[in-house]
N, C-alpha and C positions, 0 to 999 in steps of 0.2 A: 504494500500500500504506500504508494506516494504523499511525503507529510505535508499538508495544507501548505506551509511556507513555499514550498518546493513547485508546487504546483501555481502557486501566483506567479512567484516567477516564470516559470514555463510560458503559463500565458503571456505575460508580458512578453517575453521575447517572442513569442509569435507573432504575440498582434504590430508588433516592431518591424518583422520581418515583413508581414502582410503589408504595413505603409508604405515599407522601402518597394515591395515590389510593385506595388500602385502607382510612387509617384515617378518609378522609371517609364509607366503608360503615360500617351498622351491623350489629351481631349478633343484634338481634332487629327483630321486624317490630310494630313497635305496632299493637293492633288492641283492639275491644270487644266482652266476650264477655256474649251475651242471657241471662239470668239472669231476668226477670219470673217469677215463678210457679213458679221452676224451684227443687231441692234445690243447696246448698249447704254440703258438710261441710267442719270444722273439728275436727281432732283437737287434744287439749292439756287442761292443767286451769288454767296459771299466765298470766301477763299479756300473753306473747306472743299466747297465744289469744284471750285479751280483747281485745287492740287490731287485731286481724281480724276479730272480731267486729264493733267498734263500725264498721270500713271499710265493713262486708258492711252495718251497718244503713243505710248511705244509698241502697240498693238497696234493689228490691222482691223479692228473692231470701227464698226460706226457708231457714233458715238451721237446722243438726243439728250441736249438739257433742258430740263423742266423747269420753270421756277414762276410764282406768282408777282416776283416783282423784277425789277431791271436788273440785270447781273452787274457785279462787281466790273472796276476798270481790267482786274486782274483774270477773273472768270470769263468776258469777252474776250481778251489774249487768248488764254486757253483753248475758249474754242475755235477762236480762227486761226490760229496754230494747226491745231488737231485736223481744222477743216471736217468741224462739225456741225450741227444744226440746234439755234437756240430758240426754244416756243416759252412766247412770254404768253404764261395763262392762270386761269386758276386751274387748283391742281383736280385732275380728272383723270381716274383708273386707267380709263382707255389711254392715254398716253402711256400708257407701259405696254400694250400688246406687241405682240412680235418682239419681245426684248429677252434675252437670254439671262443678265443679268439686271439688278439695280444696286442703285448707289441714293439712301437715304443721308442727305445733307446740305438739312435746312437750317441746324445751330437751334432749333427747335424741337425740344421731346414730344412733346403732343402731335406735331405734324408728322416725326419721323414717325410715329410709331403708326399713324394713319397710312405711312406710307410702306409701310412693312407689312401690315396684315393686307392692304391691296396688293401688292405681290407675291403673299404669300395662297390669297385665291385664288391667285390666276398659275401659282406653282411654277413662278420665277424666285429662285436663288437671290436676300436680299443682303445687304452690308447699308446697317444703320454706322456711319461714320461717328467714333467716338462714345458707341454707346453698343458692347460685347453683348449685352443681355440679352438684344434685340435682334442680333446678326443669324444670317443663316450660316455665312463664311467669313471669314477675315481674310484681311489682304496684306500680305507680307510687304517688309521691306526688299525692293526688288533691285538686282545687278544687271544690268541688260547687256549683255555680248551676243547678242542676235544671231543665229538662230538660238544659242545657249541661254538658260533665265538660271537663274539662281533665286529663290524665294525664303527670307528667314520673317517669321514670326515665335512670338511669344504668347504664351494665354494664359502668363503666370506673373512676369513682371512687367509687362504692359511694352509696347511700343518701343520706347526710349531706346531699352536695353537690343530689342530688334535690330533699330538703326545704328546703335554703337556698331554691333555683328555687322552689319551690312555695308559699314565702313570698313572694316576690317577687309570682308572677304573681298570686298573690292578694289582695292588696293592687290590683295594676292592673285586674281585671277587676271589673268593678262588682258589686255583689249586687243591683241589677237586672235583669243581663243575660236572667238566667234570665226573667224577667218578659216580657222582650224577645222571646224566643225560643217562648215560650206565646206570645205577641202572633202574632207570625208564622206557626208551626204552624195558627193559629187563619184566618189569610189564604190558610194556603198551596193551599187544594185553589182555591179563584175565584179566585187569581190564573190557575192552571193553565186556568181554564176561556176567562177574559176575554183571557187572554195567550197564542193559540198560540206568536206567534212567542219563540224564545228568545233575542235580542236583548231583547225587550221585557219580558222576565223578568229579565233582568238587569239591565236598566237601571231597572226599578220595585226589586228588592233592594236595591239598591245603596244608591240611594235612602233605601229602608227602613231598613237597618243604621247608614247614616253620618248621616242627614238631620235632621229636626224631628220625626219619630216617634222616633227611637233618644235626642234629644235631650230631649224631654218625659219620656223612661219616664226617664231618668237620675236624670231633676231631680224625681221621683215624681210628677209633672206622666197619673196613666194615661188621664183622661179626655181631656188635650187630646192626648197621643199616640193611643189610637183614634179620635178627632176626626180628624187630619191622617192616618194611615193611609187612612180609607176615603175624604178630600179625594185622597191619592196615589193609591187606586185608580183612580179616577174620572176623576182626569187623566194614570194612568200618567208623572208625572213629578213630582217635589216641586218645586213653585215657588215657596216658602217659605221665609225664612233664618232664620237662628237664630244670636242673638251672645251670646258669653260675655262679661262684665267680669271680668277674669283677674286677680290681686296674683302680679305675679312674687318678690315678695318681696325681700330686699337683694341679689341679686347674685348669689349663690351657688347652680348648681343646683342640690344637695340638700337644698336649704331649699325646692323648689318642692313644692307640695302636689301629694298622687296624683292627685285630681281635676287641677289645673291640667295636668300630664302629659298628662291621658287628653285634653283636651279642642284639646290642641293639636297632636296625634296627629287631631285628626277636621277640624281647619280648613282652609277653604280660603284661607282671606285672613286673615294677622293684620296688624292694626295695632299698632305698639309705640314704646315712648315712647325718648327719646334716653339714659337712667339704667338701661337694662333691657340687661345684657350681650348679646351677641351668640351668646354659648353657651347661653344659656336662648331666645335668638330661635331659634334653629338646632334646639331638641328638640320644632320642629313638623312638621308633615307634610312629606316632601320636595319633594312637587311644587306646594305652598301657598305663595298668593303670599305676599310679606312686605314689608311698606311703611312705612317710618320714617314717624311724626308728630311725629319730637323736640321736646321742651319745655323750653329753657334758659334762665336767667336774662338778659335781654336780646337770646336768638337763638329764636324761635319760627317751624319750621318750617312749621308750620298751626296756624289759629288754632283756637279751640274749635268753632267756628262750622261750619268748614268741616271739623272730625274728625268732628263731629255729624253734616255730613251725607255724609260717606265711608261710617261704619258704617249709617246708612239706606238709603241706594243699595245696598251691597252684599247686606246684607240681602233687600231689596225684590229683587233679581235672582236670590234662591236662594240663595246665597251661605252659608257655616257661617262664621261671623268671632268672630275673637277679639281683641279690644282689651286688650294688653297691655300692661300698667301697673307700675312700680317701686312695691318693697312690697307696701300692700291700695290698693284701687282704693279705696277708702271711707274711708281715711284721706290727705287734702288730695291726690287724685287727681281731682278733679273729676267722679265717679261720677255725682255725681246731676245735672248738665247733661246726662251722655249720656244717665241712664235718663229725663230728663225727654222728650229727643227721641227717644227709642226708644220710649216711650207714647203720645207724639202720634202718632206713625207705624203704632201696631198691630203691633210687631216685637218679636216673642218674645226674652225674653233670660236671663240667668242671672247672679248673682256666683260669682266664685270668690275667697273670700278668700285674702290670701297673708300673711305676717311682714312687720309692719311695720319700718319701723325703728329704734325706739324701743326693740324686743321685742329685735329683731338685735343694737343697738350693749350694751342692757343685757345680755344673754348673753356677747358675748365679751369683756366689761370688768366683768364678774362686778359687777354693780351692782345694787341689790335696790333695784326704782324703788319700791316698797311695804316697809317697814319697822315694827314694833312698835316704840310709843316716840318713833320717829323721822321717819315720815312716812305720813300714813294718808291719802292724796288723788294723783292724779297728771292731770298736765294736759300733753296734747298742744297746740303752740303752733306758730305757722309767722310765722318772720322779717318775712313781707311778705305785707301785703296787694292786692287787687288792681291798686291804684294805685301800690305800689311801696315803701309805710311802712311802719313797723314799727307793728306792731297796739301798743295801749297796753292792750287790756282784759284779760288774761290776769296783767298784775304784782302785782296784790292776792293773787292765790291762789297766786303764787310767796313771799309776805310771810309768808301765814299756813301754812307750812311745806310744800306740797305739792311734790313732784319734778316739774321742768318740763323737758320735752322740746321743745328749741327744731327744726323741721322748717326749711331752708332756710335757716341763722342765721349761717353763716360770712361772707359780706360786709359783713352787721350787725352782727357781733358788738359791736362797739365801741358803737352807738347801744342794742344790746340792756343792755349791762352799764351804760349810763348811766342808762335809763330803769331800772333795777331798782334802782340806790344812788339816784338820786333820789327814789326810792320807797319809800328805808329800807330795804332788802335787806342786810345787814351786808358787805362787801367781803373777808370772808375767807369768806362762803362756800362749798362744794366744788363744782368744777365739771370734767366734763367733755368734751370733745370727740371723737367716734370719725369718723373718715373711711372711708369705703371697709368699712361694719361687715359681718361675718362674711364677708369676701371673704380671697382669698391676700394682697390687697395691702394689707389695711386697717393704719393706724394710731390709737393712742392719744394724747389729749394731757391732761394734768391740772395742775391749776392754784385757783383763785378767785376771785373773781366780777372781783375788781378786775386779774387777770391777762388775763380774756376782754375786755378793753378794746383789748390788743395782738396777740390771735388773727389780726385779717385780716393783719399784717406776716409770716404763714408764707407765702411766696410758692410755696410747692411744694405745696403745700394743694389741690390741684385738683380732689378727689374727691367726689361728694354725701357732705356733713359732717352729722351730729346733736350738738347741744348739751345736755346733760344739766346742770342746773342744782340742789343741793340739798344737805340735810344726807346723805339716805343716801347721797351719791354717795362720801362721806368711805370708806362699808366696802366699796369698790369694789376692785379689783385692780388695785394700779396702780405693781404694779413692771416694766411695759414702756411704763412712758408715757412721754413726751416734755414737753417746757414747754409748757404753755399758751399763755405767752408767749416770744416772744424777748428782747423788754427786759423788764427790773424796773424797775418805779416805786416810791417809796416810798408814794405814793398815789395815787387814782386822778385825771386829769388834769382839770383842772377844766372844760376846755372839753366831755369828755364827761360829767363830772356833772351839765354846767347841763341 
């Protein structure tokens, strides 16, 4: 016998369980109602009517508004937009015959609800606007990539939250798609014809939507996507790769560009650098493989040579790869070794730019790398050169007052700020340092030119650092910075000035 305690609880967790599995149901059934050619009324004179209107005109629906008084400045737009027909009357039944849907929206409960149960006699589908109790159906917030719809509603926190959603997915869905999707409609009866089996329909789709045809239409690339369409016909399978050069940008995923999202969502192989968080590695496909090529200052996991030719082989096998890169790939990302051997090889590719971080550390260290007055030039610079020196040709245009952005500068600091006083650079210039820029962990360091001589002595400094060099750095934000240096000199040391 089960003791009464024990059994309360039992039920409790049932009846727990029973809500949970309730509120994963929903209260309505999403569905798309055929409208081409067909009537569509619209009762109302004021704005609500209008912005059912303008929904209705992205449809081939004709469109009848109803109203007993003169419509809004805004609701006339609408329908002569639409190129609809507006009957000023009072309101009478018979104005809904022949109509498939309606649209009550007169900002009046009493009328709408007159105008609900007349549609609802004559067994038209009604949408009292702004008032669910009344509705037959509700109307999502809509993405239109035509022939594609995207439709999000809510029946639980009302509206708002829809359109947040419907910003969102619109932004991720390309305005291509639609393009895509004519592409396809345009394949779809010979695929039908060539493809009994339905295995082999699915596997040439597949194909189609994720592959070097969906890849081309992205990149507005339409003739070489119908190109590679009727090459996948032919061979019923894409044997084709297509690689992105991706800028994951500083660090932070919400810095990553829509495009970079979408396209790492399509890959099957990324390649990514040792600088490139693991949270931004991770917002790719989930079953896509992922392959460090870290690139660290004296630790290089692969050399160029051989990422070069990882991305071609994968490529060359069909492969969708994306080679992702801290920052923009095209800023000291060595982009153009890969797009050199992705040319010789005949392998379709693409940029995606990302925030550099130059762009990143001046943002959260409020630094206006461009200034009236004060600096009208700006020059990206990277600490080392191939062999390991510190480039010498970039300090004249640090002289002649331009904001320099040192890339890679933190272990040279010392040789960087000697070649710049050697060079006449005045030693109180402003200078900043951002570590770890627009991430949770980043720091700030601020200082002058003749402080960034004792920069590398910050032994906890471990994170890709940018060096910001310059008069605007002065109207910078710089009450969370940290020293520059850790010692003071009263000058700077002569052995780094010679």
């Amino acid at each position: 016998m089960i003791p009464k305690r024990l059994e309360s609880a039992m039920a409790l967790v049932e009846s727990f369980n029973t809500q949970q599995d309730e509120s994963n149901k929903l209260a309505v059934f999403p569905t798309f109602h055929k409208v081409e050619g067909k009537m569509v009324v619209v009762v109302g004179c004021g704005d609500e009517a209008a912005a059912k209107v303008r929904l209705l005109a992205q449809t081939k629906a004709h469109i009848r508004v109803v109203s007993h008084e003169r419509p809004s400045a805004a609701l006339a737009q609408a329908v002569a937009e639409a190129d609809g027909v507006f009957m000023l009357a009072v309101s009478n039944p018979a104005y809904l015959d022949g109509a498939v849907l309606v649209f009550a929206a007169t900002d009046e409960e009493e009328t709408d609800r007159e105008i609900v149960e007349a549609a609802r006699e004559k067994g038209i589908p009604v949408n009292a606007v702004d008032r669910p109790e009344l509705c037959d159906f509700y109307t999502g917030a809509m993405v239109n990539r035509a022939p594609v719809a995207v439709a999000i509603t809510s029946t639980g926190v009302g509206p708002v939250y829809a359109r947040h959603i419907r910003a969102q997915v619109e932004a991720l869905l390309p305005r291509e798609a639609g393009q895509l999707a004519r592409l396809a409609d345009s394949f779809r009866a010979t695929v039908g014809k060539l493809m009994p089996s339905g295995s082999a329909r699915r596997r040439f789709w597949a194909e189609f939507f994720s592959g070097s045809v969906a890849a081309n239409t992205f990149a507005g690339e339409t003739q070489k996507a119908l190109t590679e369409a009727h090459r996948l016909l032919n061979s019923e399978q894409d044997q084709r790769g297509y690689v992105w050069l991706v800028g994951a940008g500083p660090g932070a995923e919400d810095l990553l560009t829509l495009r970079a999202q979408r396209v790492l969502q399509e890959a099957d192989v990324i390649f990514y650098d040792a600088l490139v968080p693991d949270a931004v590695v991770s917002m790719g496909r989930r079953d896509a493989t992922r392959i460090s090529v870290g690139k660290r200052k004296g630790t290089h996991s692969s050399t160029q040579t051989q990422i070069n030719q990882l991305l071609v082989s994968a490529a060359k096998s069909g492969k969708r790869v994306v080679r992702l890169k801290a920052g923009d790939p095209m800023v000291f990302g060595r982009a153009g070794e890969e797009i050199a051997a992705l040319r010789e090889h005949n392998v379709d590719f693409e940029i995606v730019p990302g925030v550099t971080a130059a762009f990143a550390a001046a943002a959260s260290a409020q630094i206006p790398l461009t200034l009236r007055g004060v600096a009208s030039s700006l020059v990206f610079a990277t600490g080392h050169n191939q062999h390991g020196d510190v480039l010498p040709d970039w300090a004249d245009l640090a002289l002649n007052g331009a904001t320099t952005a040192v890339y890679m500068g933190r272990t040279v600091a010392g040789k960087v700020a000697g070649l710049l006083a050697k060079s006449g650079l005045d030693l109180s210039t402003p200078v900043m340092a951002i570590e770890n820029a627009a991430q949770t962990k980043e720091r700030n360091f601020a200082g002058t030119l003749q402080d960034l001589c004792n920069f590398e002595q910050h032994d906890s400094v471990t994170g890709p650092t940018l060096i910001i060099i310059g008069k605007a750095v002065a109207h910078a934000d710089q009450s969370r910075s940290l020293p520059l240096s850790p010692i003071k000199f009263e000058k700077l040391p002569a052995v780094v000035a010679a």
